[in-house]
GULUM-152297 format. One record per residue (C-alpha): residue number from 1; residue in three letters; x, y, z. Coordinates in steps of 0.2 Angstrom, whole numbers, plus 5000, padded with zeros to 4 digits. Example, Ala and Ser with C-alpha at 12.3 -4.5 7.8 and 13.67 -1.06 7.14 Angstrom:
# residues 2
+-----+------+------+------+------+
: seq : type :    u :    v :    w :
+-----+------+------+------+------+
:   1 :  ala : 5062 : 4978 : 5039 :
:   2 :  ser : 5068 : 4995 : 5036 :
+-----+------+------+------+------+
END
This chain:
# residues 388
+-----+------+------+------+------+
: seq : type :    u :    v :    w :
+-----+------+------+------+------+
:   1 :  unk : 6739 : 4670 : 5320 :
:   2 :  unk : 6757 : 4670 : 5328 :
:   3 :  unk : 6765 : 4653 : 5324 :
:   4 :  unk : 6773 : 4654 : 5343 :
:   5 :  unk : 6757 : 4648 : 5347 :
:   6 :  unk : 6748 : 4631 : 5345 :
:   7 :  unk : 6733 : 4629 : 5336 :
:   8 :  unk : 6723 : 4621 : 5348 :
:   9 :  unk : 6725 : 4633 : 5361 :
:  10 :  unk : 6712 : 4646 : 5348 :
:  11 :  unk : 6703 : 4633 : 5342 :
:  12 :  unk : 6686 : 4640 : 5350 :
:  13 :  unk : 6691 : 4656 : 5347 :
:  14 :  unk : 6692 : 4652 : 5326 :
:  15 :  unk : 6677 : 4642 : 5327 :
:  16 :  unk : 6670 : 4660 : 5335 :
:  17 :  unk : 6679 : 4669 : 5321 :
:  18 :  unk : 6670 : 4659 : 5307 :
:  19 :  unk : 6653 : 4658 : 5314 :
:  20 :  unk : 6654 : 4679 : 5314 :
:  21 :  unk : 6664 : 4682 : 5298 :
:  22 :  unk : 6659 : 4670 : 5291 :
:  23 :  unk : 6640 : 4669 : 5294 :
:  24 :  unk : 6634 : 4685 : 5302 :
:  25 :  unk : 6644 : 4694 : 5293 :
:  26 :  unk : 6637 : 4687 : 5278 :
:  27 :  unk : 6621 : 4689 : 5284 :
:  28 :  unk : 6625 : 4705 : 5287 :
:  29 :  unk : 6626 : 4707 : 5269 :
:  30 :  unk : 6614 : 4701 : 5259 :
:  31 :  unk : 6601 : 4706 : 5273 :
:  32 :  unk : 6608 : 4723 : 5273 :
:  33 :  unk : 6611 : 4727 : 5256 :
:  34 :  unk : 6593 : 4721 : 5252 :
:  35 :  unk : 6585 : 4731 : 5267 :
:  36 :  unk : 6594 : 4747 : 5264 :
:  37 :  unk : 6589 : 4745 : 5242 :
:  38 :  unk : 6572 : 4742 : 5250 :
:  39 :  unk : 6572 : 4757 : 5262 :
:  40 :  unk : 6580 : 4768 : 5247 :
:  41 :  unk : 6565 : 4764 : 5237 :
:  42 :  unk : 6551 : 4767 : 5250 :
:  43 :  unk : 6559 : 4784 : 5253 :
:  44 :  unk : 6558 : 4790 : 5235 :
:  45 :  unk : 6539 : 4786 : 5234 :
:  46 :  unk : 6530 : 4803 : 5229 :
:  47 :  unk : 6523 : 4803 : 5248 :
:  48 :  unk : 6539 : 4804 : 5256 :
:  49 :  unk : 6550 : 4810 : 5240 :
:  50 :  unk : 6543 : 4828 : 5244 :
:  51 :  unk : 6551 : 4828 : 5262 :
:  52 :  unk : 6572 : 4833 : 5261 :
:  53 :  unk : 6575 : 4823 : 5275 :
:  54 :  unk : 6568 : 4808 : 5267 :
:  55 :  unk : 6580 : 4811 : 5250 :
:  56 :  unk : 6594 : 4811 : 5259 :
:  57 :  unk : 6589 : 4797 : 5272 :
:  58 :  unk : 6587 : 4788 : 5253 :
:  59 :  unk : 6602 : 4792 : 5249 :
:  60 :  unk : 6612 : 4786 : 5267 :
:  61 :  unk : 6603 : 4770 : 5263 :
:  62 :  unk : 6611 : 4768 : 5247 :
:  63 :  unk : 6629 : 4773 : 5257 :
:  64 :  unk : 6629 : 4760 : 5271 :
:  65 :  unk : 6624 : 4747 : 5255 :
:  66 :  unk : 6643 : 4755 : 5249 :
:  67 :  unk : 6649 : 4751 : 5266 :
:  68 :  unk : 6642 : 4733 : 5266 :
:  69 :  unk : 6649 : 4731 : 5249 :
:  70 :  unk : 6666 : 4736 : 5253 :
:  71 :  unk : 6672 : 4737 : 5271 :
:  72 :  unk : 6663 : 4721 : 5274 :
:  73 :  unk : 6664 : 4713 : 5262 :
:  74 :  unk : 6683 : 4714 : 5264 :
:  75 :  unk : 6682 : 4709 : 5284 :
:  76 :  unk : 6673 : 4693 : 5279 :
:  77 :  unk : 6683 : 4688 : 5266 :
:  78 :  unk : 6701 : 4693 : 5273 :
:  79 :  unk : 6696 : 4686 : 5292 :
:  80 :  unk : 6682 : 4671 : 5288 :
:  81 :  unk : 6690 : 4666 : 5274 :
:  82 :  unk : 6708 : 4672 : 5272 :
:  83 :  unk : 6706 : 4681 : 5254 :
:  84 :  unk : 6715 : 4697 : 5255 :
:  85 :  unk : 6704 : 4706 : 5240 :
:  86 :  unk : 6714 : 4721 : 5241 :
:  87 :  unk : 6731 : 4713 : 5238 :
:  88 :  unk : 6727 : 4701 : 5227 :
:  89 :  unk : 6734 : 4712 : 5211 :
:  90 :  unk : 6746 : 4728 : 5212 :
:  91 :  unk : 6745 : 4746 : 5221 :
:  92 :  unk : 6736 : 4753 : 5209 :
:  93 :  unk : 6720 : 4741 : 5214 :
:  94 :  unk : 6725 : 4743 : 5232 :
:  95 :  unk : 6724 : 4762 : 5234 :
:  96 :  unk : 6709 : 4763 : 5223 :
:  97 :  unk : 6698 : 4748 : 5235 :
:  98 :  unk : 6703 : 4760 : 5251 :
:  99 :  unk : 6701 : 4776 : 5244 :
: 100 :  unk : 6686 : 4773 : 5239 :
: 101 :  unk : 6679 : 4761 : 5256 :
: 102 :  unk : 6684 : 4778 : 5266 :
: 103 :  unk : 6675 : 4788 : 5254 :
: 104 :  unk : 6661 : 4778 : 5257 :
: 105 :  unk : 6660 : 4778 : 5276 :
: 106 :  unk : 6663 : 4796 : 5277 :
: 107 :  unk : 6649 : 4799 : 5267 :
: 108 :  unk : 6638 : 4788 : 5275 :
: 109 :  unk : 6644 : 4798 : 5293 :
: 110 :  unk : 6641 : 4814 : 5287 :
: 111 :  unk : 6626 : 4811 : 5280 :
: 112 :  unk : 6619 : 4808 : 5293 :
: 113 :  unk : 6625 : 4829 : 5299 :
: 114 :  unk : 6617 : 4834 : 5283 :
: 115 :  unk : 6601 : 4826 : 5287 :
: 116 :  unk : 6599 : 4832 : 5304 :
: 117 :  unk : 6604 : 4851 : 5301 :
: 118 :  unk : 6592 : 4849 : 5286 :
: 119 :  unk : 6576 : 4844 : 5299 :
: 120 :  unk : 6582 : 4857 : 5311 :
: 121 :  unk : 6579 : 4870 : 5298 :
: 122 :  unk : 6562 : 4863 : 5294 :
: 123 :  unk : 6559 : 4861 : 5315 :
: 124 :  unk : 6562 : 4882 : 5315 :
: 125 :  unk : 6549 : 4887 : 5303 :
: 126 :  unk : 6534 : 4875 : 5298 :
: 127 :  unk : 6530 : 4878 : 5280 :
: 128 :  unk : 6514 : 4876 : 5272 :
: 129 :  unk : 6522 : 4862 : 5259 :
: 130 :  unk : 6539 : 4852 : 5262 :
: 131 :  unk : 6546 : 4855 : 5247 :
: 132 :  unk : 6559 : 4863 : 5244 :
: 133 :  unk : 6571 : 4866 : 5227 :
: 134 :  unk : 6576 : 4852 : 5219 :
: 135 :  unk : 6593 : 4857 : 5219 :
: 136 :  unk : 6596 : 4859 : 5236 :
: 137 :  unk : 6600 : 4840 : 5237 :
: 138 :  unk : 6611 : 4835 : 5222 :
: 139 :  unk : 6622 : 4852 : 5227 :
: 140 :  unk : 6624 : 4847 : 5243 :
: 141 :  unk : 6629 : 4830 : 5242 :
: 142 :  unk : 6642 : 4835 : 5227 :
: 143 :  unk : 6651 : 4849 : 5239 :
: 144 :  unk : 6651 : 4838 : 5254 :
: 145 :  unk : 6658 : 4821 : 5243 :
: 146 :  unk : 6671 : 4833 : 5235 :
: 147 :  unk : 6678 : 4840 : 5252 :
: 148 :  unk : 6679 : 4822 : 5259 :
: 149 :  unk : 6689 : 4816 : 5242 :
: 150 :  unk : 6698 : 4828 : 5248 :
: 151 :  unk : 6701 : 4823 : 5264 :
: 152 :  unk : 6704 : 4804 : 5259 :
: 153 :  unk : 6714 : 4810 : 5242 :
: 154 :  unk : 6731 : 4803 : 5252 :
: 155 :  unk : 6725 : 4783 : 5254 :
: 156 :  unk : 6723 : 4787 : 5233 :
: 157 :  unk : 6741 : 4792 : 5232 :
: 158 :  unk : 6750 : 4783 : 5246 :
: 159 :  unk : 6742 : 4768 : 5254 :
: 160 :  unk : 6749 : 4750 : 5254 :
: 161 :  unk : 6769 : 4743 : 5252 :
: 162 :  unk : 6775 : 4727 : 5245 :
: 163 :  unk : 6783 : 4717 : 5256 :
: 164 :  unk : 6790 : 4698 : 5257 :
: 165 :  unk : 6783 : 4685 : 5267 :
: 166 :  unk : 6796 : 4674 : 5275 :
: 167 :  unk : 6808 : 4682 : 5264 :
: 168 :  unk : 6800 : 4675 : 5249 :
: 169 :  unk : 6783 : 4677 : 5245 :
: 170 :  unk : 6780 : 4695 : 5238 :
: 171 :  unk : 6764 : 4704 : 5247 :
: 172 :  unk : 6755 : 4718 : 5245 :
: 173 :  unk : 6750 : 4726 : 5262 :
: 174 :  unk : 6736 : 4738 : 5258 :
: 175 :  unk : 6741 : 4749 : 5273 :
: 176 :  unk : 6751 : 4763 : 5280 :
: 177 :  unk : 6765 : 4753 : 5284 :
: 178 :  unk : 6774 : 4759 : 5301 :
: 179 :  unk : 6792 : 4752 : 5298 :
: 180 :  unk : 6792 : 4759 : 5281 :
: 181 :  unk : 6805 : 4767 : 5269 :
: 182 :  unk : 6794 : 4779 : 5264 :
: 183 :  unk : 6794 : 4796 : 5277 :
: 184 :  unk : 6774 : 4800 : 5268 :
: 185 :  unk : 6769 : 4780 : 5271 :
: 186 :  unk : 6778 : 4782 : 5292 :
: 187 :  unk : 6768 : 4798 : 5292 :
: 188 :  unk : 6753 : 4792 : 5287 :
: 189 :  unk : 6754 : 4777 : 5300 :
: 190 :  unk : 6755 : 4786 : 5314 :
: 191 :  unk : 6741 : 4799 : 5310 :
: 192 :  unk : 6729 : 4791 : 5299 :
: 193 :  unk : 6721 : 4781 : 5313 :
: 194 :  unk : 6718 : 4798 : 5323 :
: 195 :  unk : 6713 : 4808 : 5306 :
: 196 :  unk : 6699 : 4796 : 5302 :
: 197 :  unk : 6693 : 4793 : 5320 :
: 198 :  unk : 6691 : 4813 : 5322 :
: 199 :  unk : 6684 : 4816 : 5302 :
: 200 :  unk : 6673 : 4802 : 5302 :
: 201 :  unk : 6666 : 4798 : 5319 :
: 202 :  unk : 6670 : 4813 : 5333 :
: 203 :  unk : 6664 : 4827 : 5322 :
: 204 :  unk : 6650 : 4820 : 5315 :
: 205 :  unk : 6644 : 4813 : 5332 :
: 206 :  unk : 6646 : 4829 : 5340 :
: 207 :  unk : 6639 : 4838 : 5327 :
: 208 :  unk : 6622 : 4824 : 5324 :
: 209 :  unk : 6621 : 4824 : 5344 :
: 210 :  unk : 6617 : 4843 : 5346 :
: 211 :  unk : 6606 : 4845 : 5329 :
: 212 :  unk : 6595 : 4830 : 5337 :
: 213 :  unk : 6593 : 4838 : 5354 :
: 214 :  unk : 6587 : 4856 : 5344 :
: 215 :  unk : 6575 : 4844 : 5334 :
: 216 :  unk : 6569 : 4838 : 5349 :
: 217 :  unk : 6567 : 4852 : 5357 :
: 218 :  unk : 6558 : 4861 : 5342 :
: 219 :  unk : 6547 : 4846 : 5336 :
: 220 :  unk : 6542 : 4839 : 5355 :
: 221 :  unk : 6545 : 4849 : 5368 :
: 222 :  unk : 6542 : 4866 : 5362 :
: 223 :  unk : 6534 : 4863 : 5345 :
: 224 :  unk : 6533 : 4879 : 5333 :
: 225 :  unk : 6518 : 4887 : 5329 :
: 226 :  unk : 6510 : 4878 : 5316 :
: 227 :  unk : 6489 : 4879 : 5317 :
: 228 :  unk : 6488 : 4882 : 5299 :
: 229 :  unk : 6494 : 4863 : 5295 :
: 230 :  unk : 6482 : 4851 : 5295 :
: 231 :  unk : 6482 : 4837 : 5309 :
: 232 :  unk : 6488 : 4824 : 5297 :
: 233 :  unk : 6501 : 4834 : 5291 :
: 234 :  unk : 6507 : 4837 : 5308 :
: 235 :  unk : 6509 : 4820 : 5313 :
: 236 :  unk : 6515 : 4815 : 5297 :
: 237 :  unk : 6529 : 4828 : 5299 :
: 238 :  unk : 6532 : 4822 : 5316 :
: 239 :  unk : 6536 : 4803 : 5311 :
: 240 :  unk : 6547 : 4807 : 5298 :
: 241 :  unk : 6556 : 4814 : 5313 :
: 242 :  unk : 6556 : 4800 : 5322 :
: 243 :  unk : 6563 : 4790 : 5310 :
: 244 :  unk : 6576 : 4803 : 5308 :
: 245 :  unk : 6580 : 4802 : 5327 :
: 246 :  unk : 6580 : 4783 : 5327 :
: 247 :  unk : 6594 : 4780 : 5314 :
: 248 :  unk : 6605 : 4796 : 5320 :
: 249 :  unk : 6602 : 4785 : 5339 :
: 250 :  unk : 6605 : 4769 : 5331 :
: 251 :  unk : 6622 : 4776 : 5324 :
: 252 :  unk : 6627 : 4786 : 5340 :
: 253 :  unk : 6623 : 4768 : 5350 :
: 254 :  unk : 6632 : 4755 : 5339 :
: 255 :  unk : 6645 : 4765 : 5328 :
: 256 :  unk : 6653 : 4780 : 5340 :
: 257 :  unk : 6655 : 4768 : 5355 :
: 258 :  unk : 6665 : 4755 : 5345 :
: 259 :  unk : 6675 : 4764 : 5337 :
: 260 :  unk : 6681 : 4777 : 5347 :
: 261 :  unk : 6687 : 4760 : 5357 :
: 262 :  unk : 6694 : 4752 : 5344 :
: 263 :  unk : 6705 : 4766 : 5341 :
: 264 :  unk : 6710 : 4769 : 5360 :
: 265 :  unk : 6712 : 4755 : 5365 :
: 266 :  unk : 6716 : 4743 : 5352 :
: 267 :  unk : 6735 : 4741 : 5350 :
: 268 :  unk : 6742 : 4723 : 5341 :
: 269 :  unk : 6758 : 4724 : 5348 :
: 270 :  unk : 6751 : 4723 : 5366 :
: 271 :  unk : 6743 : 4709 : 5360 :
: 272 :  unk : 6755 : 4696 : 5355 :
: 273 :  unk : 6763 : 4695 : 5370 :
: 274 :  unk : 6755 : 4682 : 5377 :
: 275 :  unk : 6742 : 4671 : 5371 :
: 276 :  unk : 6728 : 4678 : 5384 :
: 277 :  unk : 6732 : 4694 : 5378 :
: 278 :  unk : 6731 : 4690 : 5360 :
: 279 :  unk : 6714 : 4681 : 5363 :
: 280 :  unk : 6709 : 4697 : 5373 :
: 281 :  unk : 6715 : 4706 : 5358 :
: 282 :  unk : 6705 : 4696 : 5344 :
: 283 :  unk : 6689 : 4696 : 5357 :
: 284 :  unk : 6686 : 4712 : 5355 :
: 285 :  unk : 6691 : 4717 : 5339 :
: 286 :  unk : 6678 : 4704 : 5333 :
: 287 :  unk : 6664 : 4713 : 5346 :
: 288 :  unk : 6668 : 4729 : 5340 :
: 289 :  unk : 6667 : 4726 : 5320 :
: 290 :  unk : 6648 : 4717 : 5324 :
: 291 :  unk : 6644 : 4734 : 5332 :
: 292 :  unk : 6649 : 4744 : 5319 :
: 293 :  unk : 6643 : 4733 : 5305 :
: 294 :  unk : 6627 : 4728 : 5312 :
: 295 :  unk : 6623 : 4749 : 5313 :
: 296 :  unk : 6625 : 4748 : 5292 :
: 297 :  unk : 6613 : 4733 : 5288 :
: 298 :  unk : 6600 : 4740 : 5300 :
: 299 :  unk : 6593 : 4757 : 5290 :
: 300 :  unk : 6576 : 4747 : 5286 :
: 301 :  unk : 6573 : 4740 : 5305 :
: 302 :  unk : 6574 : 4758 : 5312 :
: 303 :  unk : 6564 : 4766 : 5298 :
: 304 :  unk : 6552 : 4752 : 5300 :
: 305 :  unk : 6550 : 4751 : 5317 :
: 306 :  unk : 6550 : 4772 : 5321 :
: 307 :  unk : 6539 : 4777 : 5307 :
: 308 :  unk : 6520 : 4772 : 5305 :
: 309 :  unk : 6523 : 4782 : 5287 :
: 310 :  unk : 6538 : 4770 : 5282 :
: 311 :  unk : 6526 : 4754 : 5286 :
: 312 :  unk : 6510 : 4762 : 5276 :
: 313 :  unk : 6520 : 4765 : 5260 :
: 314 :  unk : 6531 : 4749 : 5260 :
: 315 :  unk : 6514 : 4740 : 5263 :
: 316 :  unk : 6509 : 4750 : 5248 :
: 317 :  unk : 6524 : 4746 : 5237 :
: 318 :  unk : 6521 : 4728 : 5243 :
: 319 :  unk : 6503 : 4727 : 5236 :
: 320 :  unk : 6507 : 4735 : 5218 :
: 321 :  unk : 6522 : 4723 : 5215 :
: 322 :  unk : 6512 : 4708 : 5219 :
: 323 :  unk : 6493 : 4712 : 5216 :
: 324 :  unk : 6490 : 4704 : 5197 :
: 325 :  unk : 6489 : 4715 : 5184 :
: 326 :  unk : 6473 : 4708 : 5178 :
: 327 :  unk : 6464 : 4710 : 5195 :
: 328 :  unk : 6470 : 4728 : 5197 :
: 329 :  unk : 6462 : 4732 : 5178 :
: 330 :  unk : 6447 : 4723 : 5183 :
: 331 :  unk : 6446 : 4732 : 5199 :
: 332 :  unk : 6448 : 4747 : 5190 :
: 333 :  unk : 6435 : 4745 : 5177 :
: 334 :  unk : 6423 : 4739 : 5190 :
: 335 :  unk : 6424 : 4756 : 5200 :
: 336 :  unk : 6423 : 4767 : 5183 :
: 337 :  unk : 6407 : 4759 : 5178 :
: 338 :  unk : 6399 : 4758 : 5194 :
: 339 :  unk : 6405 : 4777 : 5194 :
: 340 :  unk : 6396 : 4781 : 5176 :
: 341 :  unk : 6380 : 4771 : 5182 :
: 342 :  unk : 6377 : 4782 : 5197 :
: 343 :  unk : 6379 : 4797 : 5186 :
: 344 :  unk : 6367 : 4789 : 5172 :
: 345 :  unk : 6354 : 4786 : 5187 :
: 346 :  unk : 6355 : 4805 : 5192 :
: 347 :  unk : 6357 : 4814 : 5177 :
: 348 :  unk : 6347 : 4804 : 5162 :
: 349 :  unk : 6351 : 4819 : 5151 :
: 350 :  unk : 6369 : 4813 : 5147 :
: 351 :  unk : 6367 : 4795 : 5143 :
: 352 :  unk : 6359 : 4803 : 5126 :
: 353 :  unk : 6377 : 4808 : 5121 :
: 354 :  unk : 6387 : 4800 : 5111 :
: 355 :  unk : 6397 : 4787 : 5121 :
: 356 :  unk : 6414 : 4779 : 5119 :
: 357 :  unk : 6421 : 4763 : 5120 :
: 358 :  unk : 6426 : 4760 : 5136 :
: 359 :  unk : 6405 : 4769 : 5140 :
: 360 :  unk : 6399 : 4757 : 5130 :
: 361 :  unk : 6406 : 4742 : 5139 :
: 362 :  unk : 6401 : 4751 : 5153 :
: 363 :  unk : 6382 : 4751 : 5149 :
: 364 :  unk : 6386 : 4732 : 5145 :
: 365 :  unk : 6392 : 4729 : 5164 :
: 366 :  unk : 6374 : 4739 : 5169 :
: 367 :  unk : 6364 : 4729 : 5160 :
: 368 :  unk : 6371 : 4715 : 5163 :
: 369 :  unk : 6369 : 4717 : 5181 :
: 370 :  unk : 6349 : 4722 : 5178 :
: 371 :  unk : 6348 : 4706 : 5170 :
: 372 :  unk : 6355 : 4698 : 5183 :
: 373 :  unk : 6341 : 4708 : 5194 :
: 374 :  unk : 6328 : 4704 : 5186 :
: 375 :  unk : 6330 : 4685 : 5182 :
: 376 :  unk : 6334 : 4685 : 5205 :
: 377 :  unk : 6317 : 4694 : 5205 :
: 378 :  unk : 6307 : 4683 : 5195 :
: 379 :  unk : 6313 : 4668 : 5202 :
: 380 :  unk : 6308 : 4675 : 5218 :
: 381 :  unk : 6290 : 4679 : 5211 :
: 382 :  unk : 6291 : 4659 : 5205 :
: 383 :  unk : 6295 : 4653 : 5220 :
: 384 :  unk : 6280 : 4663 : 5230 :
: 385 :  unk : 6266 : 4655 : 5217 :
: 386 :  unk : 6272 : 4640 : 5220 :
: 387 :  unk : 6272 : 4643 : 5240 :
: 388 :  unk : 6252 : 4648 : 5234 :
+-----+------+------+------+------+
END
């Protein structure tokens, strides 16, 4: 905050500041980074594992945990609590946090193209099965994450400058520092801005945008022929779909929008000059960053609510983690030997065979349950003499 400007004049704009990077932002977080494993592990159950589209839904899941991990985790600490991580040792440690936070976010934007180009291929031509070479995954992932180091290789080499606060305290700035020495760091500053709004969001947008509407148009409106699927496997195909079309939504809602306005229209040097405009300024910085950062904790709310798949199998997960492994063994043992008792009743033949161990406790269970029959049918026969 400038020191032009007296404190109490933003004090209810840093109480706002700390109830959102400080609380939702946390929030945002633990919530997120636990939703997103959680989504991660749903979609890798041998149910949904067979789909491509779930694989690397999977794997945009474990992305956005990156993104919570890195560029908001940074955001909370630098604006809610005033810890610069990135500065806090040399350049070395600063070029190797951003390099690696743009990485991340680049991946988890163009995952998103992958996915969608993926279930337009599978919307042209219904297969019999959904699965497809187990390399087509790993290989794509490792082409597109090499061409995006690529593209991010110069916040590696170049980022951040060290500079002196009031002429005294040395600083690491972990940017692209406009009034630089350095022609490469001036460079940089003026296009980095514009390189990551066009790589990372325009492209990707453009790209998801007209992918969905062929999706929809091939898995709604004009569905192909598909009669030698089963019903279920239709409609099972279809709500992986959906939950397809929900994230890619939720992304071109929440991320797009914000920061395609952050980067038009949100300038720091217009915003000093007055206090309305630097509380305008911090305004909508602050709305912009919840956008963008809600869209990253929230992978598990749109799988959950546009997928009646997603909710079967993570009711599924839910009841082996916590059903007791004795109940399930006992469950289990129950239905084998009520199994083997049916086939003793219709075939007498085989109960002379020679029997193993888990049979033999199995005749044990069936007799004790004619034991149990008998001794209800003779009290019954008690009972009706002394009725007489």
């Amino acid at each position: 905050m400038p020191l032009a400007y007296p404190v109490d004049m933003f004090a209810t704009l840093l109480i706002i500041n700390r109830i959102v990077y400080c609380g939702y932002f946390l929030f945002l977080i633990l919530a997120g980074t636990c939703g997103n494993l959680l989504t991660a592990i749903t979609l890798l159950q041998a149910k949904l594992r067979k789909y491509t589209t779930c694989q690397f839904m999977a794997v945009c899941a474990l992305l956005n945990i990156g993104v919570l991990l890195t560029n908001t985790l940074n955001m909370m600490l630098s604006q809610g609590h005033g810890i610069h991580l990135r500065s806090l040792f040399d350049l070395g440690w600063c070029r190797i946090n951003a390099f690696v936070a743009q990485w991340i976010r680049g991946m988890a934007s163009w995952i998103l193209v992958i996915v969608a180009f993926d279930r337009f291929q599978q919307s042209k031509v219904v297969r019999h099965t959904s699965t497809r070479k187990s390399s087509v995954v790993p290989y794509t992932l490792f082409i597109s994450s090499f061409i995006l180091l690529i593209l991010n290789l110069h916040y590696l080499l170049f980022t951040g400058t060290k500079l002196s606060l009031n002429g005294i305290t040395p600083f690491i700035a972990c940017i692209f520092y406009q009034q630089s020495n350095n022609h490469i760091q001036r460079f940089f500053a003026t296009t980095s801005t514009w390189q990551e709004l066009v790589t990372i969001i325009i492209v990707p947008c453009i790209l998801t945008l007209i992918l969905n509407i062929f999706i929809i148009k091939n898995s709604f409106l004009k569905p192909v022929s598909n009669e030698h699927l089963k019903s279920r496997s239709k409609s099972r195909t279809r709500r992986v779909t959906t939950m397809l079309l929900a994230s890619n939504i939720g992304f071109l809602a929440l991320v797009a929008p914000a920061q395609l306005f952050y980067a038009l229209t949100f300038n720091p040097q217009i915003g000093m000059q007055s206090p309305d405009e630097y509380k305008s300024f911090m305004i909508q910085g602050t709305i912009y960053q919840c956008l963008i950062n809600t869209y990253y904790a929230a992978s598990f709310v749109f799988c959950f609510a546009s997928s009646s798949v997603f909710r079967r199998e993570i009711k599924k997960l839910f009841q082996k983690l916590f059903k007791s492994k004795p109940e399930m063994n006992q469950k289990l043992n129950d239905r084998h030997c009520a199994a083997n008792e049916t086939c003793s009743f219709i075939s007498p033949a085989r109960t002379s065979e020679p029997k193993s161990l888990s049979n033999d406790r199995c005749q044990e269970y069936a007799l004790e349950k004619q034991r149990l029959k008998r001794g209800t049918i003779s009290t019954t026969e008690d009972d009706g003499s002394l009725e007489q």
